[in-house]
N, C-alpha and C positions, 0 to 999 in steps of 0.2 A: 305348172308350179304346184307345189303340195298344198294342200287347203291351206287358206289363210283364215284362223279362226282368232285372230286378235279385233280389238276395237276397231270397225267399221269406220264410224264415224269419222275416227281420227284419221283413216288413211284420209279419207273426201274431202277433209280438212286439211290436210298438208297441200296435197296435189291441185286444192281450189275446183273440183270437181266433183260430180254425183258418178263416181267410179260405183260404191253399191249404194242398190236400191233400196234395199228393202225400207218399209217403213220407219224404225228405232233408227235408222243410222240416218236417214233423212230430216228426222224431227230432231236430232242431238244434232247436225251436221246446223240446222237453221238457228237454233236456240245459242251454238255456239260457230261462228262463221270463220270468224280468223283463225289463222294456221297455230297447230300447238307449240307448245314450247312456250321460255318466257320470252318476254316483247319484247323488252332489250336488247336483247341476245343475237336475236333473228336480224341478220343483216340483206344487204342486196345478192340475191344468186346469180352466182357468176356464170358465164356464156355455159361452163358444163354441166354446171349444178343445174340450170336451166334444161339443156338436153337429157340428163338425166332422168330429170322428174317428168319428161314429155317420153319415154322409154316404159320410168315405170309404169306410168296412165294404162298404157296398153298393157302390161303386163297384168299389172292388176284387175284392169275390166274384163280383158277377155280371160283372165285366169292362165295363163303361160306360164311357164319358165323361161329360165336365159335360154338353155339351147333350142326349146321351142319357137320361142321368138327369132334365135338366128338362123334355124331350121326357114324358117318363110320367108325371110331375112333374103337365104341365099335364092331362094325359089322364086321370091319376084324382082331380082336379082336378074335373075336368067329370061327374063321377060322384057319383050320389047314394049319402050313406052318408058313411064314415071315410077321410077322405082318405090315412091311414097306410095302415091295410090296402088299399088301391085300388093303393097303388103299388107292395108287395110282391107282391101278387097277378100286376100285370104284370111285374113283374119274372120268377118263378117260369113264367111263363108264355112266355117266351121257348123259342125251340129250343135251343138251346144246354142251358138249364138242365132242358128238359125229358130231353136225350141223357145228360145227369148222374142226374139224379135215377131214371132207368129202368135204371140199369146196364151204359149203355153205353160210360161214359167212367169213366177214374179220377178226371179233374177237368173245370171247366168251361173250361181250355185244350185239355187234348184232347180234348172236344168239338167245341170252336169250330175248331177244324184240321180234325177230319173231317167238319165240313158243309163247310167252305169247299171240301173237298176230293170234294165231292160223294157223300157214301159214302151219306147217308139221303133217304130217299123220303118224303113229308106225303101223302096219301093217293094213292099210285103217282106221284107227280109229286117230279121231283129239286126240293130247296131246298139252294142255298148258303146263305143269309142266317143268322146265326148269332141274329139277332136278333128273326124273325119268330116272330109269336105264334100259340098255339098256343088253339083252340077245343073243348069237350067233341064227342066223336064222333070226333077228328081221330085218325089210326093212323101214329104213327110206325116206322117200317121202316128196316132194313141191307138196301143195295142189296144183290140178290141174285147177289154174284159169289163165287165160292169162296172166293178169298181175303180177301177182304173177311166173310167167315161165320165163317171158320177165325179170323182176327182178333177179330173181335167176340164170337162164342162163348166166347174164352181171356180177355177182358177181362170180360167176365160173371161167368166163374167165380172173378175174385179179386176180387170187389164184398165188402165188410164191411159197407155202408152196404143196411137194407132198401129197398126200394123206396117211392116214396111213396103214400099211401091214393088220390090221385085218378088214378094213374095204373093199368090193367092190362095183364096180359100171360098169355099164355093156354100153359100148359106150358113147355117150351123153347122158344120161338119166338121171332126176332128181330124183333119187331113186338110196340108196345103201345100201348092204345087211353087218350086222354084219357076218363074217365068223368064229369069234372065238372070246375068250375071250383078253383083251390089255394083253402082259406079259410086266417084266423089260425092255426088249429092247425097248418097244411101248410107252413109257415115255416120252410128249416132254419138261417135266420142270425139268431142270436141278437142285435138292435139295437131300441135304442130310436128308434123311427121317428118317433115325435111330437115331437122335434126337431129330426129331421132336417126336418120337414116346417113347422117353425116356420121353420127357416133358408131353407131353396126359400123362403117367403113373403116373406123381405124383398123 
């Protein structure tokens, strides 16, 4: 999807979710918890409206578009097994959200800036694609420029979020290695997927 540079907050607030992290949209998100709009207004969401907002979740966290989304849609789709978990799976599996989930980004925008911006290596080899997926074995790495170390080093060190079980990292080191593939447990967006995946079906 094209950056979304509107109030943060308010998405996390509609969706009832910490879709983004960053600090400003967390502390307005706490300060003001209920959904916007006025209070009257807002009635019960109906079975789609419900599937909807459990659609957009994932759009918005992982940063997607519609065809992106039904691009993996169709892919775990084609996968034997839970067509829900196949699509979180790829989803988590992205670079982007793997530069998150390793402690290299506060969120999955500034993530998606510093591949674009060529900062990480997929086994010694630059990837911009914010979107390219990510295989067990695979060693994702901070280009090895000072400043680019000095950076990445100080954003590491204000991570509150652990790291996730399939990913490792071996000491300090700005490099870590895919160990397996995400399962259900390895999920950090709290969404009912089996609607969302009713809806992709029509």
């Amino acid at each position: 999807m094209s950056r979304y540079t509107g109030p943060k907050a308010r998405i996390n607030r509609r969706l009832g979710a910490m879709i983004y992290e960053n600090s400003g949209a967390a502390r307005a998100s706490d300060r003001r918890p209920n959904p916007p709009g006025m209070q009257l207004a807002r009635g019960r969401r109906s079975t789609y409206g419900q599937a909807l907002a459990e659609k957009q979740k994932i759009k918005y966290y992982y940063g997607l578009g519609e065809r992106q989304l039904r691009r993996l849609y169709d892919a775990a789709r084609r996968q034997k097994g839970n067509t829900g978990s196949h699509l979180l799976e790829l989803c988590e599996r992205r670079l982007d959200n793997v530069v998150r989930r390793a402690g290299f980004a506060l969120s999955r925008p500034q993530a998606r800036q510093g591949i674009a911006h060529g900062h990480f290596l997929v086994n010694g080899k630059r990837v911009d694609i914010a979107s390219y997926s990510v295989r067990p074995g695979d060693v994702v790495e901070v280009k090895n420029r000072k400043n680019l170390v000095e950076f990445y080093s100080g954003v590491r060190s204000q991570q509150e979020m652990p790291m996730a079980d399939w990913l490792s990292v071996s000491g300090d080191s700005l490099a870590v290695t895919v160990t397996r593939l995400p399962g259900p447990d390895d999920i950090s967006l709290p969404v009912e997927v089996g609607m969302v995946i009713e809806l992709l079906s029509r």
